[in-house]
N, C-alpha and C positions, 0 to 999 in steps of 0.2 A: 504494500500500500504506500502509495506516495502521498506524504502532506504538503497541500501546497498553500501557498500566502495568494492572496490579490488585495493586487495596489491600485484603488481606483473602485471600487464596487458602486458607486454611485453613477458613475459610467456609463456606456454604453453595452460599451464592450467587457466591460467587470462584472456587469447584470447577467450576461451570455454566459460568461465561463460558470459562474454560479448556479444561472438557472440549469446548466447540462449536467455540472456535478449533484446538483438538487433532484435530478430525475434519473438518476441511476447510469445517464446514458455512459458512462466511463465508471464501473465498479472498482478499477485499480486505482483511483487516486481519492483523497478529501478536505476536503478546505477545511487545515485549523486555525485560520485568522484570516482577517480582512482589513484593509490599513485604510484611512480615506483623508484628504484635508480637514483640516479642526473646525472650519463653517460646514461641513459636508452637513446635510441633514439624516445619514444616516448614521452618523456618531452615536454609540449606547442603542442603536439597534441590533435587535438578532435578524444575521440574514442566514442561515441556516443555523438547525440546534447544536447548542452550545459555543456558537461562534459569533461575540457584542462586534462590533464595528470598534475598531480605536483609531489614534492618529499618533500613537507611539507606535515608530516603524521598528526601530529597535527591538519593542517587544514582538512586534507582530512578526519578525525576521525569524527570532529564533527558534520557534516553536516549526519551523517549514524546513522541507528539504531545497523545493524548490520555489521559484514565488514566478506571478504571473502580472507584467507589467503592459498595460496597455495607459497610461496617463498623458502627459505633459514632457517635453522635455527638461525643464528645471528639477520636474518630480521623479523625474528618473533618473539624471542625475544625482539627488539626492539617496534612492532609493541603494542605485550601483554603489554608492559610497558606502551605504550602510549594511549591504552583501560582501562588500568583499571581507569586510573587519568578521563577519558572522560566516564566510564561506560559502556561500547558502547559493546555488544554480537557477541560474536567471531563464523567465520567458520572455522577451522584450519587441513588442510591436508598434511603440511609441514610434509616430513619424514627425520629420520636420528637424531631426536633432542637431543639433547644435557642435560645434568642434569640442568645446568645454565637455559636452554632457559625452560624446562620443567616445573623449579619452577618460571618461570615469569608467567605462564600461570597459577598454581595453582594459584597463588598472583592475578591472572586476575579473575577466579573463585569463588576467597571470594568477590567478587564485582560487577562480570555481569555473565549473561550466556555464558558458552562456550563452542562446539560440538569438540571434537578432533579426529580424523579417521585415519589409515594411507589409507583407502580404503572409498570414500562413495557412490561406485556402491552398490545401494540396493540391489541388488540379490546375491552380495558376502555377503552382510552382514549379509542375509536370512540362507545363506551357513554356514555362522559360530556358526548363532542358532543351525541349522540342524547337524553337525557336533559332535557339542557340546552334544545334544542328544542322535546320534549314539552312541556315544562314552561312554556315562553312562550307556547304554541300553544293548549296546554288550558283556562288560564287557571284560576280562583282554584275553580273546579267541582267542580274535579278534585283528591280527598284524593292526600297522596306517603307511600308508605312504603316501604321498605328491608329485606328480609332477606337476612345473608350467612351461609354454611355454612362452615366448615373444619375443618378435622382436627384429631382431638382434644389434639393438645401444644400449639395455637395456647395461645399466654398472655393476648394483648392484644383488648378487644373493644371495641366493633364495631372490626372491621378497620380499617385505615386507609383504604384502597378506599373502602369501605362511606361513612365520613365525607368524603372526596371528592367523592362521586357525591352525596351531600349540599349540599354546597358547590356540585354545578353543578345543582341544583334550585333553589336561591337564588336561585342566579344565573338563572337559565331565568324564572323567576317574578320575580323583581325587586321584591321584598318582604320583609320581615324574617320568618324561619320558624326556630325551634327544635327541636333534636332532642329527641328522647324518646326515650331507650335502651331501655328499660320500661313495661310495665303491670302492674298486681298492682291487686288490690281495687276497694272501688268510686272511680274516680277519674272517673267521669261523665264528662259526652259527650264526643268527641273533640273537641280543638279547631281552628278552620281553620288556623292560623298554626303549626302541629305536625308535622313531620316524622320521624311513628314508624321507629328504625331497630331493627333488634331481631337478634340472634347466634345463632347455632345453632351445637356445635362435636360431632363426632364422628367413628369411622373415622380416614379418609387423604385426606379431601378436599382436594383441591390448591387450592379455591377458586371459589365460586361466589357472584354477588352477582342478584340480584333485586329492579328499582325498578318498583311500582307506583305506577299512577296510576286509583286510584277513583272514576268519577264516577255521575253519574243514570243508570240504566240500561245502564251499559258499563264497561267495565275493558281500561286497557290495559298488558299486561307486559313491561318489555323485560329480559332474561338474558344473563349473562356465564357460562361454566364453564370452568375450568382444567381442563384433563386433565393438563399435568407444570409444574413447576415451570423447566422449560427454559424457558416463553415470553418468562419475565421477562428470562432470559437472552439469549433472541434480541434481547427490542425493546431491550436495554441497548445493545446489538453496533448495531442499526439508530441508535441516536440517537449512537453514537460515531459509524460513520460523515457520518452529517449534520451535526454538529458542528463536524469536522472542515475549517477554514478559515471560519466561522461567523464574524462581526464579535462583537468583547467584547461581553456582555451575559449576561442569566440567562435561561433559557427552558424551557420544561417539553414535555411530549409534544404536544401541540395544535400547538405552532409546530414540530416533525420531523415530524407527520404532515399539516399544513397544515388543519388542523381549522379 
């Protein structure tokens, strides 16, 4: 049985991994703490039995093998800080981070295991294998571009995903390639070394990302779509467990799914 901490349960995504450990759907792991900000209003709540809400991370650190961070960067920063002194194997999906908060978590690294993702829906991360392979396979023939869809309170564009899946086209391709957010006016021909990504936001889309690869005569499209925002929460639960007795070091979904 793995004991895990979440940081953030007032969250979105703190309420998810909760509510899945709440319904049995993962019996090998259990939340024995929950950590939140000191205005959080679920401070001196029980969110599962025998488990009050605090905003002492310290304590809430040490009672866990592993703990599962979806928050803030500042708070995750902080939280890295207060793992590595406790040991304690990180989940960490916090996007947006910071260099500061980046190198708390290396520092967490030389000292526990720790999973860092901006995505950990298994099947996107399937996708970024997959991508990645296309994209060395096709070779330079073959234009790359990017469409992702989400629901319309998404604030941040292109998604983080989105510029990932970016990142393993590079990578796939093995040549220097720049995104392009945009088109507008006449900005003549596309260029080879161009990695058009472009955003769509509307409805309640949970998420869907779409990486083309246009070549002479053929196109090939590979697709990701969210149906709930639980997935995220499962592959968190999936990389806690993997994690779990993991030698010190930083590692991402590729090395939990052996990509």
């Amino acid at each position: 049985m793995i004991r895990l901490a979440v940081l953030g349960p007032s969250g979105r995504m703190g309420r998810l991994v909760i509510e899945l450990v709440g319904d049995h759907c993962d019996p090998d792991t259990a939340i024995v703490s929950a950590v939140d900000a000191p205005d959080s209003p679920l401070i001196g709540r029980e969110v599962v039995p025998g488990v009050v809400v605090t905003s002492d991370l310290d304590a809430g650190l040490t009672r866990a093998d592993v703990y599962i961070d979806f928050t803030t960067p500042e708070s995750t920063r902080l939280a890295a800080q207060a793992a590595r002194a406790h040991r304690v194997a990180g989940v960490i999906g916090t996007t947006g981070l910071d260099p500061a908060t980046d190198r708390a978590i290396d520092e967490l690294a030389t000292h526990a295991p720790v999973v860092v993702a901006a995505n950990f829906s298994l099947g996107v991360n399937v996708l970024s294998g997959l991508v990645k392979r296309a994209a060395r396979a096709l070779g330079p023939e073959f234009d790359l571009e990017i469409v992702e869809i989400h629901h319309k309170h998404k604030r941040d564009a292109p998604s983080g995903t989105a510029l990932a899946l970016a990142e393993s086209l590079v990578a796939g391709r093995g040549t220097s390639l720049r995104n392009r957010p945009t088109r507008e006016g006449d900005v003549g021909a596309r260029s080879p070394d161009e990695i058009g990504v472009m955003a769509v936001r509307g409805g309640d889309v949970a998420g869907e990302h779409t990486v083309y690869f246009l070549g002479p005569n053929e196109r090939l499209e590979l697709t990701h779509r969210s149906g709930s925002r639980r997935i995220f929460a499962q592959g968190a639960l999936h990389a806690a467990r993997w994690v779990a007795g993991q030698p010190a070091g930083r590692y991402d979904m590729n090395h939990v799914l052996d990509l």
